[in-house]
Structure formats: C-alpha cells, structure tokens
C-alpha positions in Angstrom: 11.4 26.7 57.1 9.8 23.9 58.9 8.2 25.9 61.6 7.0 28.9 59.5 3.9 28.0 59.2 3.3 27.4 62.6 4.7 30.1 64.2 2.5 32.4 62.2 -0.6 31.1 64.4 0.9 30.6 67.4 -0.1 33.7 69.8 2.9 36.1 70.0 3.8 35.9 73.8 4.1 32.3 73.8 6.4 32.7 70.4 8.6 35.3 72.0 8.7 33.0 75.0 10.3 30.2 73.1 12.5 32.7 70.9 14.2 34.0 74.1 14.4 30.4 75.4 16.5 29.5 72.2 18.5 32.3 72.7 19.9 32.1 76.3 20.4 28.3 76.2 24.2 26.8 76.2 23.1 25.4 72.3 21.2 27.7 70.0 19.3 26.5 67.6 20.3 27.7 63.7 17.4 26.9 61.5 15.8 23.7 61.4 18.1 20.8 62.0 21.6 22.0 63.7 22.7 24.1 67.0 25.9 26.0 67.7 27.8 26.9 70.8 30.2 30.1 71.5 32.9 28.5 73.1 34.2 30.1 76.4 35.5 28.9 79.8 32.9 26.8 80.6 32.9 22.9 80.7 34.0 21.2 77.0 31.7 20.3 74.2 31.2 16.2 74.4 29.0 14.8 71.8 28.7 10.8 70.9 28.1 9.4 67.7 28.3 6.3 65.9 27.8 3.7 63.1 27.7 0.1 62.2 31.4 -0.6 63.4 32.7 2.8 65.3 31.7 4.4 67.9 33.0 7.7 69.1 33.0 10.4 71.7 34.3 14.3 70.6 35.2 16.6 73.2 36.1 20.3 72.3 37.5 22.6 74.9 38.2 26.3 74.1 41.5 25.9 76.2 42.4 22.6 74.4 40.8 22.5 71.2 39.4 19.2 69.7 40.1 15.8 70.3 38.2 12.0 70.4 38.5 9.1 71.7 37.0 6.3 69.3 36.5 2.4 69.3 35.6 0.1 66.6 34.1 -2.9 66.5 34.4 -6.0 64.1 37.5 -5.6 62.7 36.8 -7.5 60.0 33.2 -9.0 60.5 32.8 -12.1 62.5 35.7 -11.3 64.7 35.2 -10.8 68.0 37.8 -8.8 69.7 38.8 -9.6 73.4 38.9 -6.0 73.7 37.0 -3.3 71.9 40.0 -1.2 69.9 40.4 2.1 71.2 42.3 5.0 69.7 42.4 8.6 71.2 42.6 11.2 68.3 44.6 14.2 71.0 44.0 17.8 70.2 48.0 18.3 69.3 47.5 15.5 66.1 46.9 17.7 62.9 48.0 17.7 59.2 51.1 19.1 58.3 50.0 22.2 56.9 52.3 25.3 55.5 50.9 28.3 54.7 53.3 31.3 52.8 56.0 28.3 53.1 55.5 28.4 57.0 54.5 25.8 59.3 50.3 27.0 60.0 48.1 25.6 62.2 44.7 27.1 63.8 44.7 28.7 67.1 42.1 27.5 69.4 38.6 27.0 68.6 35.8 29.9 68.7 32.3 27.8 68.7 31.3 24.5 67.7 28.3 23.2 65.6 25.8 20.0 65.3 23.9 18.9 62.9 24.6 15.0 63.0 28.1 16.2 62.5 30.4 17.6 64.7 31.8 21.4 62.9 34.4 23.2 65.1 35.2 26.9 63.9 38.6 28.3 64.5 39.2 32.2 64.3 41.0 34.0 61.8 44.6 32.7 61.9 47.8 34.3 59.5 44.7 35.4 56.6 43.1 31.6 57.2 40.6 30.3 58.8 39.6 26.3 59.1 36.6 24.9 59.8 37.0 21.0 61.0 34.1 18.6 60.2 34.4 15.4 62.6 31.9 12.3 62.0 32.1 8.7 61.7 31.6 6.4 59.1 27.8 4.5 58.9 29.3 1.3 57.6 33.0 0.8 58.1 35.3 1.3 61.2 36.4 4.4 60.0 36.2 8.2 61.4 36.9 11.3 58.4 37.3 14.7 59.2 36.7 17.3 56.8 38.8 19.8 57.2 38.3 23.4 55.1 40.4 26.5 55.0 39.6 29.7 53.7 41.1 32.8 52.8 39.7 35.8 54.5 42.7 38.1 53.7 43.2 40.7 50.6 46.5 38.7 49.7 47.3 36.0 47.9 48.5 33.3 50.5 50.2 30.0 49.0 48.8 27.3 50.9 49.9 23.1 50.6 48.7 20.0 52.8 51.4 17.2 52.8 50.2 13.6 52.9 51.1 11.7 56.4 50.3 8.1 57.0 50.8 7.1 60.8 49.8 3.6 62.2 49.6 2.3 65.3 49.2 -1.7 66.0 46.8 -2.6 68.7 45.4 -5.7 70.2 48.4 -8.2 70.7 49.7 -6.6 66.9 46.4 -7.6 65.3 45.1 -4.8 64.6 46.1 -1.5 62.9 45.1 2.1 63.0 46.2 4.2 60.4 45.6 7.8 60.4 46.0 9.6 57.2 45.3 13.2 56.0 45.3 13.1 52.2 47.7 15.8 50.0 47.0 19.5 48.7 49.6 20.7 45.9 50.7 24.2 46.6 48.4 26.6 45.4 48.0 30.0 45.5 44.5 30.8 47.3 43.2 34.2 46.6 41.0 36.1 49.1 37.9 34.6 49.6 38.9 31.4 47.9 39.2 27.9 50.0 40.3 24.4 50.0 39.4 21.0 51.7 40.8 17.9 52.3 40.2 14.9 54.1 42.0 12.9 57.4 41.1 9.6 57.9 41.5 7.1 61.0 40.4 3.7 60.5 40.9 0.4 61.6 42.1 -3.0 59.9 44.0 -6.0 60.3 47.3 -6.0 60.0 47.7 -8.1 57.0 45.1 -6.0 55.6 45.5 -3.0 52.7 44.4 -0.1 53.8 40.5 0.6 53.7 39.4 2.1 50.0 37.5 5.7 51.3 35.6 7.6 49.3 34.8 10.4 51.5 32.1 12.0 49.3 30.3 8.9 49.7 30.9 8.8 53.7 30.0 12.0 54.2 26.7 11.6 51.9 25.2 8.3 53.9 26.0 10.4 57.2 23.7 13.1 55.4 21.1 11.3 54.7 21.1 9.8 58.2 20.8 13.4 59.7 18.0 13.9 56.8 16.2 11.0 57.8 15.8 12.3 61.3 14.8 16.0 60.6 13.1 15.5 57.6 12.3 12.0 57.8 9.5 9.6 59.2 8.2 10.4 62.6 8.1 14.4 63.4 6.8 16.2 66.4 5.0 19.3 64.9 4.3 21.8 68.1 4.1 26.0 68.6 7.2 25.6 70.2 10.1 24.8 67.9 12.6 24.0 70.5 10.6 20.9 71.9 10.6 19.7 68.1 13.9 19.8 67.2 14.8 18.0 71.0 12.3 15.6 69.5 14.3 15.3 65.9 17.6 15.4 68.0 16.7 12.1 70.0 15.3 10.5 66.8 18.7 10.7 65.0 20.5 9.1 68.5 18.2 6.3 68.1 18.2 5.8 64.0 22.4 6.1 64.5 22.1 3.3 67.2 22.3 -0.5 65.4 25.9 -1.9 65.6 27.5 -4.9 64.4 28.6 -7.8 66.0 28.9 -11.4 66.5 25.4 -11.3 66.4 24.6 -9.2 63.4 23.3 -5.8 63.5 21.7 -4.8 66.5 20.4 -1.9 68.5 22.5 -1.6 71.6 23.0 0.4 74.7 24.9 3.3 72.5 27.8 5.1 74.6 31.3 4.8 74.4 31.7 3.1 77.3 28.9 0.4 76.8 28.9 -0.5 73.6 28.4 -3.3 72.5 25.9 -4.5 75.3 22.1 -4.8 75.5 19.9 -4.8 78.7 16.6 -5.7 79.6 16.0 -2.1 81.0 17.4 0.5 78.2 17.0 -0.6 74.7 14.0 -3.1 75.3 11.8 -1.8 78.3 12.7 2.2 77.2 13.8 2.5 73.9 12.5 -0.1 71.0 8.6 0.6 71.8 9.9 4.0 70.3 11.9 2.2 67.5 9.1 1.5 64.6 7.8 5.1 64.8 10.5 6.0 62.7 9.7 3.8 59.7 13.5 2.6 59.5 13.6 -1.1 58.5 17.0 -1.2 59.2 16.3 -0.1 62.9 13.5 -2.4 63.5 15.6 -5.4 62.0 18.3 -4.4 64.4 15.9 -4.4 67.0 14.9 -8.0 66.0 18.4 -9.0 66.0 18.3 -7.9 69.1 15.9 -9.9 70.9 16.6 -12.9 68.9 19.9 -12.8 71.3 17.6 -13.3 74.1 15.5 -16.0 72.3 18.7 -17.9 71.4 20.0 -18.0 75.1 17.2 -19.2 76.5 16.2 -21.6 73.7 19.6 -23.0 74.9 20.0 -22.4 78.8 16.2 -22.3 79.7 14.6 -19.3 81.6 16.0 -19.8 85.0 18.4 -17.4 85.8 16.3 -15.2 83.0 18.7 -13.2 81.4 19.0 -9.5 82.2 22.0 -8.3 79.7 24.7 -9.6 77.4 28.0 -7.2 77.1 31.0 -7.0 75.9 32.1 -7.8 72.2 31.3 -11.3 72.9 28.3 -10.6 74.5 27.6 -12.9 77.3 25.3 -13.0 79.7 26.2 -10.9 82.7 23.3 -9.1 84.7 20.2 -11.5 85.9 17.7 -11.1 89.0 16.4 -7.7 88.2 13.0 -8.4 87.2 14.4 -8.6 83.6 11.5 -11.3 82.8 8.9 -8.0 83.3 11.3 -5.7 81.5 11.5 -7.7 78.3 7.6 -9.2 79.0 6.8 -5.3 78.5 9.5 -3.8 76.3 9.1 -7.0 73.9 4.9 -6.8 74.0 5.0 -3.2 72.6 7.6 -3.3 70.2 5.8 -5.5 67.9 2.4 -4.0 68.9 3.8 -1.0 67.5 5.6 -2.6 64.7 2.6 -3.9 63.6 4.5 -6.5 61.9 2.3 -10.5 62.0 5.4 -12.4 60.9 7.5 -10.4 63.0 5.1 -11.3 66.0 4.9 -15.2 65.4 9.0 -15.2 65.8 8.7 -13.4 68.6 5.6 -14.9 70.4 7.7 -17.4 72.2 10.1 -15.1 73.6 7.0 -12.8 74.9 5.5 -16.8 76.3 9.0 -17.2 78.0 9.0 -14.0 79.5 5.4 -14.5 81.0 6.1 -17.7 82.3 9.3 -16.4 84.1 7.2 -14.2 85.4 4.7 -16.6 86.6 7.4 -18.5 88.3 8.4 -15.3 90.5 4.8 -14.8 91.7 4.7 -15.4 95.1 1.8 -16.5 97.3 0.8 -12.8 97.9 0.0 -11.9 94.1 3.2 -9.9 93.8 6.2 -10.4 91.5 9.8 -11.5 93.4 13.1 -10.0 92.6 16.5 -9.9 94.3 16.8 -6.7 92.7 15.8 -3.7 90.1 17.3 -2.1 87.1 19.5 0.0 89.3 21.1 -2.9 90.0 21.7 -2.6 93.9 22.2 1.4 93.6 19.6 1.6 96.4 17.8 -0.8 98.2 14.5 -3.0 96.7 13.8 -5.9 99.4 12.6 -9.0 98.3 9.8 -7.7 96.1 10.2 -4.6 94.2 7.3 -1.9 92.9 9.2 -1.9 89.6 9.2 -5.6 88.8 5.5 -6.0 89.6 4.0 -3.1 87.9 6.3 -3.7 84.5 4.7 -7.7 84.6 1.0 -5.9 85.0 1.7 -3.7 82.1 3.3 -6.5 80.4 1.1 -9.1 80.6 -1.8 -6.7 79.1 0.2 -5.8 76.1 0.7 -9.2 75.8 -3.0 -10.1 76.1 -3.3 -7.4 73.2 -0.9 -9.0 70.9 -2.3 -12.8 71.8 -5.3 -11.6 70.7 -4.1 -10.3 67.3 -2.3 -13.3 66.3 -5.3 -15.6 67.2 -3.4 -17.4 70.5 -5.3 -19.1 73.0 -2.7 -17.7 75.9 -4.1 -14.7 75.5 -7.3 -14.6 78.3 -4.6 -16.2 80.5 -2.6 -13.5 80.9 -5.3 -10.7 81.4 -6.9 -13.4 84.1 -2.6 -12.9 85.6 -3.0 -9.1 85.0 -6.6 -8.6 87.3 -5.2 -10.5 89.6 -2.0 -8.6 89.7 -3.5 -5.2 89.8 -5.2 -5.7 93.5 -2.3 -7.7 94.9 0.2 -4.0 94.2 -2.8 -2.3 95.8 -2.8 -4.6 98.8 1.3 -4.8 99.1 3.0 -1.6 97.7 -0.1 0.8 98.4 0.8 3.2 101.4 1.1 6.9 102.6 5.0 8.0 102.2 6.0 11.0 103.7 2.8 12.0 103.6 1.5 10.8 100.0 -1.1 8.5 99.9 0.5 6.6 97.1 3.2 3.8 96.9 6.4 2.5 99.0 8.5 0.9 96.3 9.1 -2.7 98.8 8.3 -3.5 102.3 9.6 -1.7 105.0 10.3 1.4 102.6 9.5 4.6 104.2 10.8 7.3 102.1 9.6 8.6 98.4 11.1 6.8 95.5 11.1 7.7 91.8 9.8 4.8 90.4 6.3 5.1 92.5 5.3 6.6 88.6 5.6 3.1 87.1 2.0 2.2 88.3 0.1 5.2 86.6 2.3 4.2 83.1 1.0 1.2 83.0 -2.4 1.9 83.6 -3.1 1.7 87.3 -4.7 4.7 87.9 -6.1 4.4 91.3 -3.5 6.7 93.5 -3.0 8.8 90.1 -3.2 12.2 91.7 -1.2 12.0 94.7 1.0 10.0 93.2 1.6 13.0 90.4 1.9 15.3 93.5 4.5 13.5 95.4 6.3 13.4 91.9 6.3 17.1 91.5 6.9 17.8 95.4 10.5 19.1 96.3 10.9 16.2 98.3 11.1 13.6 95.0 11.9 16.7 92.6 13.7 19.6 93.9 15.7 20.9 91.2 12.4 20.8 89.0 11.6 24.2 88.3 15.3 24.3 87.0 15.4 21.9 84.7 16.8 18.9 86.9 16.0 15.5 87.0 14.2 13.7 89.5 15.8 12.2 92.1 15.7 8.4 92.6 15.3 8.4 96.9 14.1 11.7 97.8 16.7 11.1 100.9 19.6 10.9 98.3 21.1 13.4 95.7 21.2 11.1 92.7 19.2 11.8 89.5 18.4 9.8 87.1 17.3 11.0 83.4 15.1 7.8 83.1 12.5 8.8 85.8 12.3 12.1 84.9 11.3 11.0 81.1 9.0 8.8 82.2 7.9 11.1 84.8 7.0 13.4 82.0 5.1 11.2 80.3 2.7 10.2 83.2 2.3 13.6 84.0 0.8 14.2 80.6 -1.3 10.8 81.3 -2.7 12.3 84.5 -4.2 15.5 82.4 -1.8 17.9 84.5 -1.2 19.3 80.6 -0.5 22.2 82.3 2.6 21.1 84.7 3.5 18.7 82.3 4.1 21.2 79.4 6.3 23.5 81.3 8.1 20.8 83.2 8.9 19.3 79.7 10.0 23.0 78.5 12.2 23.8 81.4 13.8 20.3 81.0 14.7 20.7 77.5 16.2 23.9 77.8 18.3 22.7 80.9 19.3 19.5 79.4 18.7 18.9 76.0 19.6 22.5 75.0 22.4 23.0 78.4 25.8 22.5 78.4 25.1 18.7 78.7 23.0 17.9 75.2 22.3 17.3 72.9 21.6 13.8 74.6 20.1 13.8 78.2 22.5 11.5 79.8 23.1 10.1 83.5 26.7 9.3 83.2 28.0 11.8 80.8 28.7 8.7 78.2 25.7 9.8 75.9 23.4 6.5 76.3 20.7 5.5 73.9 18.9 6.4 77.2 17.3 8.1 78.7 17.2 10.2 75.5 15.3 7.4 73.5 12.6 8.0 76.0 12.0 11.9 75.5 10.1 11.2 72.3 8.0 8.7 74.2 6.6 11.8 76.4 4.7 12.6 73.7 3.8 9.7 71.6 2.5 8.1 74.5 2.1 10.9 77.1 0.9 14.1 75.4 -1.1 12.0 72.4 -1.5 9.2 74.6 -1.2 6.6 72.1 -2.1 3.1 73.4 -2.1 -0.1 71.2 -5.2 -2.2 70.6 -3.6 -4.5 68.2 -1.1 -4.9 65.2 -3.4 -2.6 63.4 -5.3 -0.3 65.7 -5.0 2.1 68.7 -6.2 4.5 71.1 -5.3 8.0 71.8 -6.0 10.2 74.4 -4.6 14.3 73.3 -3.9 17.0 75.6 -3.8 19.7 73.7 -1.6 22.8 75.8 -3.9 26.0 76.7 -2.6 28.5 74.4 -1.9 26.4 71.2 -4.0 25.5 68.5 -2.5 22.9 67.1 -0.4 19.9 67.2 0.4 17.0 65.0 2.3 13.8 64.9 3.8 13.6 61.2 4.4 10.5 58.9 4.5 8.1 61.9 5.0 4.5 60.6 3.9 2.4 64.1 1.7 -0.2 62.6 3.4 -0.6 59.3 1.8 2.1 57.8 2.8 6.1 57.1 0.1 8.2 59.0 -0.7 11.9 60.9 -2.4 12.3 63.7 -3.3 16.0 64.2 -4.9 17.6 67.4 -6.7 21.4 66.7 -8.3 23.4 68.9 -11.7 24.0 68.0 -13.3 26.5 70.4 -13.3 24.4 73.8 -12.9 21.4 72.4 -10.7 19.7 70.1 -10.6 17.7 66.9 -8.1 15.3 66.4 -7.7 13.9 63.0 -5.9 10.5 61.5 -5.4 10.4 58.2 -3.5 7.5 56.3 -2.6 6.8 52.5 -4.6 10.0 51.6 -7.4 9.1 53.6 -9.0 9.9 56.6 -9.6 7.3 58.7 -11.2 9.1 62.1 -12.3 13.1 62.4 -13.9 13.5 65.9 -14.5 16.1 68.1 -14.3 16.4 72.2 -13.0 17.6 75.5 -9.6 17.4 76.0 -8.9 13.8 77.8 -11.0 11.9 75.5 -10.1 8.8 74.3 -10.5 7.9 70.3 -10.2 5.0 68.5 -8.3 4.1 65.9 -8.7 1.3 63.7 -6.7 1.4 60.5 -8.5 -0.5 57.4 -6.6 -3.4 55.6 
C-alpha cells in the first residue's frame, strides 16, 4: 500500500486518530483509491461523473435502489443541440433476467462503492447476488453498466439474460436513445461460479446505426483515468491518509472535467446542471491554476481551449461589457459586470505561470493585456476597482465597488508582472507600478473594524463580516493578516466550524458557500496558524468530503468542478505555499504540522517538468528538498515559515 510506509513513522496517537476518523465517516475508505457506504435510511448516494460527450449524475437510495439521470453532448460533433439531451435511467429499468426459468431480479441495494466508478452491491437474492458497475464513457455519448451475478448457493441454478433494445427519440425526433443490455445463453452456474454482461444507453442520430461498443475498451480508458488520479502525476503524500485520498479524489473530478463542444474540448463548470458553461469565477479564477499540476496535456489543452473562447469574443466584440461566462450548448455570452476582467486577469496569470509553457504564454499574452486593461478602465478616481457586482452574482449585496474585484486585480496584475517578465514584455513594470498603487488605495477604502475586527468591510457602507474579507491575505496583502484570520475562524463568520461546516458568506445570513471555506483554508495555512489550519482542514474533510455529501464538496448538491478543484489548492499553495517566480521558478513557504515528520508533494508537473518537493522535520527545524529528473536542485534547512527558492535549470 501507498501509505505503508508512512504510517510506520507517523506517531501512534495521531495514526489511531485518523484510523477511527476513517471509520465513523458516512464513506470509508478501502485501501488506497475507492470508499464504500452501508446503505441505510439516511439520504441517497449522488455521485457525478463525466466524459468528453456525457455527463451524468447516479443517485442510489436503499428504499429505491439505483437510478441516473444523464445528458450528452454533441450528438454527432459539431452539432449544437438547442437543448442538451437528457435521459433518466429509473431504478424499475433492468434486464430481463430468469433465473431457474423464473423471472429474477435483485432486491434492494445493501452498500455502494467508488472508485471512479459507481459499484452498487445487492444482497443475496434466490442463491444470486449482482453487483452493478455504472460509469460513463470517456469519449462517446454513451453510459455501460456492468452488471455481475454470482452464485452463492450449493445448487446448481440455470441462469439466462435475454437481449432488449429500447429507444426513445428526443429533440424534435432527432435524436435517439437506445438502451440495450446484451444476451447471456442459459447456463447452468454452479456455486461460486458467475457471469457478466453489459447494458448500454447511448445517444445518436436517428439516421444513425447504433454506436459500435466495446465495453472492455470503455471500461479500460475509464481505468486508466481513475489510475491516473491515484497513481498518477500530482500526489499529496501526508501522515494522514484520509487528507490524501480527499486530495486524489478531487484530482480525478478535475482530470474527468474537459468536454466537447462547438468549441472543441474544454474544461467547463462540470455538474449536471451546468454543463456545458464556463465562468470567469470557477474554472478560471479557482480551478485551472490547479490544472497543470497534474501533468495531463489533454487537461491543460482543454484549459486552453477554454480561454481561447474568451480571446475569440473579445477579439470580436471588444472588452466592454468584459465577458463574465458563456453557457449553454451554444455557449453565449450571458453573465458580465462581476469583476470578471480581475477573475480572468488572475485565474489566466497563474495558469500559464504554472504551466510553464512560453508558447502557451505568447497566445495567451493578449488575453492576460485585455484583461488588465479592462481593469484599468474600472479604476476609479479613488485607486479602487468598480463593479456592479461579484461572483455571487447579486446573492448579497456589493455596492458600487467590491473587496473581491479589487483584491483579485492586485493579485492579478502581479502575476502578470511575473509572467511579463518571463516572456521579455515591456508591460510588465506597468502593471506592478498599477499593483503598488492598488495595494494602499484597498487599505484606504475597504480597511475597517467590523463587528469588532480590525480588518475589511467588503464595500462602503458594509457593516457586517463577510467571507470574502480572506481575498486580501491570498493575494499577498498581508497587513490585517491576523485579525483578519480571527474574524474568519470566529463563530460570527464560521459557526459550524468545529463541525465540519462551511463558512458562511454574511455572518448575518445562513448560507455557506464551499468556495470560501477552501480558500479560507488555504490562507489560514498562509497565515502560519498550521495549527488551526490542520485540524480545520481534517474536520472538513471528514464532514464533507468523507459525509454523506462527497465525494465532491458541493454548494448546490450538482457536484461542480468547484469548490472541489480548490481543496487541492489548500495545500499546493497553502500548506507548501507555492508561489510562482516565472515559467521556470518558484517560491515556497512549508508548514510542516507539529506531530509529523514528513510531507511531500509527488511527481508534480507545474512548470513543465515532473518534480518532488519534500518537507522533513529535522529536530526544530525543517529541510525541504526539490528534486527534479534525478537531481536535486535545492536542499535547505530552516524554521518553519521560511521561504525558499526555487529555480529549476534549463
């Protein structure tokens, strides 16, 4: 096992610790890359997963059993559909089974299983029990379920599938579904011996042949997806198992993300509901500055793809409204005046830091100019950065100038003053000269005591806590840092903290949102609070990653690329505190948790190259190690909050 090693050093009260956490959580870990659940009265399983052209969401209920509702996309490529194609797969629709020359089919389900596919166990029914392995295809609009029944009696039992074909014509009789579950010949199964078989649902035109599935094949690529995010590029390595296999959890959401449309592959919002859509706010500003950790090209081309949609439109319409998101299978431009310009200035600047990709860069560089100038244009005479509204979209109320919007254009504009400087572009002092000058002006305007913090009201004539006061310290402004960490931890802004809840977005209002408290962890771990931040991050996994909820933290139980994608970023950037210097180099500040002696970052492939970074404790101090190619390319020893860097050699 993964973890062996490690758990042979860790001390044994934090091990038994985790072990017990594991085991009283709604999703138990079983080895290193799947969970199970006992089913029972409690609220139904719902899992979403996806490929290029389907995306689906499974629910399993002990009183009901399983069933999904799926929609594909692209039916055939370069169609766009005026709405996406939706079929509901009910928990009554199963292959025509007979066992002993009787009608059979399994009682309700006992416990469920994930591993990057969805396994629902049934219990013993007539001598047989079925297993039913649910996932959907990587490539095609297509869903298979495997389905495998086994002989647990001493008898003989003669057992036969019979083929069914069912269609149903959707969109204005365009479009097909077919549902199929392939033939068994009567055989006689002896104890202990099993069959399988495949049922299909895919979708097609309706002057189409059906789709040619080879299910082996299907159900191999899904493998090797899962593969790629347990065993693959990018792996947390920590004493505590369960924060790792969160970690490895999250990383196969993201690497399961791209879709196809008009466009071409891109990464998208994920979620049945908002799929296929893109915003400035989720998959740019939270999610792709995760995306080239991962070392999948397919992933960061999708994320190219992506922005190129943004570069397109305003290559075309110009900058003013800037665009905030395109939806729908079409997707057109929809949401605008949220401080998008900031979002994608930001989001834009450290995905191809981190990608470490020049040629990438130079495409890009004019989007990232765009952005900035947007920005420019919504600085008003006070230093601060105007917008009607935030990325909650009028949920609660932002005034004419918003702390968001200003703090993502600081952050922003130095990232892009980074990457300027790599690529050789004269912009580049400009936009650190727009950055000091922004700094003092969110001093001067948003600075202020708040229910009796002395750290930020989020726009004028705001008098009560708000989440997003922790945008500030993420991007670098450090200068209300502590009470700013101790109104985030307060009851008033986090109530439900020491229970694994999310923070709340008004402290005067009950809504949560899984995007603050992601990047609230994160910051936290900026601040040095290791402490706090550790068990804050522990109680939160268990509670939602590991709760009845996961395996995706969600905020609208639709199972979005976010906040999810941002988990991961807690320690990359929060508990390493990896910061990019250029397309080749970085800085990183550790905080190693009291109590463990090591912790490592594995086969990380930001900057375009496969390397570790390793934090151990060495007596009160700590070594942290980069090694890349075979080589070692920094060994240094300090006091936990220093800051190293990193230069990788050409």
């Amino acid at each position: 096992m993964k973890h062996l090693t490690k758990i042979l050093s860790v001390p044994i009260g934090l091990l038994v610790g985790s072990i017990a956490c594991a085991q009283d959580t709604f999703w138990v870990p079983q080895g290193d890359s799947k969970i199970v659940h006992q089913l029972g009265d409690e609220q139904p399983v719902v899992i979403c997963m996806q490929g290029r052209k389907v995306v689906m969401q499974t629910k399993v209920d002990a009183k009901e059993g399983l069933s999904y509702l799926t929609r594909f996309f692209e039916v055939p490529k370069g169609r766009a559909d005026r709405d996406r194609v939706t079929f509901e797969s009910l928990a009554s629709r199963m292959p025509r089974i007979s066992a002993g020359g009787q009608p059979w089919k399994p009682d309700l389900p006992e416990s469920v299983a994930f591993d990057g596919r969805l396994t629902v166990h049934y219990p013993e029914t007539d001598g047989l029990v079925a297993t039913r392995t649910v996932f959907p295809s990587t490539t095609q609009a297509l869903v298979v379920e495997r389905w495998k029944l086994r002989n647990v009696s001493e008898r003989k039992i003669p057992v036969d599938v019979r083929a069914t074909r069912m269609v149903q014509t959707y969109d204005d009789k365009v479009v097909d579904m077919v549902w199929k579950s392939a033939p068994v010949a009567e055989q006689s199964l002896e104890p202990g011996g099993e069959i399988t078989f495949p049922v299909t649902i895919h979708a097609r035109l309706v002057d189409q042949a059906d789709l040619t599935i080879d299910v082996d094949a299907e159900e191999a690529a899904r493998q090797a997806l899962a593969d790629a995010a347990f065993a693959g590029p990018g792996r947390l390595e920590t004493p505590d198992p369960l924060l790792d296999l969160a970690f490895a959890f999250q990383k196969l959401h993201v690497i399961e993300c791209p879709i196809e449309t008009i466009k071409g592959v891109i990464t998208h919002n994920g979620s049945l509901r908002y799929s296929p859509g893109v915003w400035a706010n989720d998959p740019v500003e939270y999610s792709s500055p995760l995306f080239p950790f991962f070392g999948d090209e397919a992933l960061n081309e999708a994320s190219m793809n992506m922005y190129r949609i943004w570069l397109d439109h305003i290559r075309e319409h110009g900058i003013d409204p800037f665009p905030g998101s395109f939806e729908y299978p079409t997707l057109k431009l929809v949401q605008k005046f949220r401080g998008d310009d900031a979002m994608v200035l930001y989001g834009l600047s450290k995905f191809l830091l981190f990608q470490g990709d020049r040629a990438a860069a130079e495409e890009m560089w004019p989007l990232v100019e765009f952005s900035a100038e947007s920005v420019k244009r919504a600085t008003r005479d006070d230093g601060i950065v105007a917008s009607k509204t935030d990325e909650m979209e009028g949920r609660y109320p932002t005034g004419d100038a918003n702390l968001s919007t200003s703090a993502l254009a600081y952050g922003g504009y130095r990232l892009a003053a980074v990457l300027g400087r790599s690529l050789g572009k004269p912009e580049a002092p400009e936009f650190d000269r727009r950055a000091d000058a922004l700094a003092p002006a969110i001093e001067k305007f948003f600075g202020a005591t708040v229910e009796g913090f002395d750290t930020y009201r989020y726009y004028e004539g705001n008098t009560t806590l708000r989440g997003w006061i922790l945008l500030p310290l993420a991007m670098g402004i450090n200068e209300r840092q502590e009470a700013t960490v101790d109104a985030m931890l307060s009851k008033k802004l986090w109530p439900n903290r020491m229970q694994g809840g999310d923070i709340l977005a008004e402290s005067t209002r009950e809504t949560e949102w899984g995007r603050e408290t992601y990047y609230a962890l994160r910051v936290i771990f900026m601040a040095g609070r290791t402490a706090e931040a550790l068990d804050t991050t522990q109680r939160v996994v268990r509670t939602q990653i590991f709760g009845p909820k996961g395996p995706y933290p969600d905020e609208d139980a639709i199972d979005m690329l976010c906040p999810g994608s941002l988990y991961p970023r807690v320690f990359t950037e929060g508990m390493f505190g990896i910061v990019p210097t250029g397309l080749d180099s970085f800085e990183c500040t550790p905080w190693l948790p009291d109590g463990w002696p090591e912790m490592a970052l594995r086969d990380l492939w930001a900057f375009g190259k496969s390397w570790d970074l390793v934090v151990r404790r060495e007596g009160d101090e700590q070594r942290v190690t980069v090694t890349c190619g075979g080589r070692t390319v920094i060994s240094a020893k300090g006091p936990a909050g220093k800051t190293y860097t990193v230069a990788f050699p050409e």
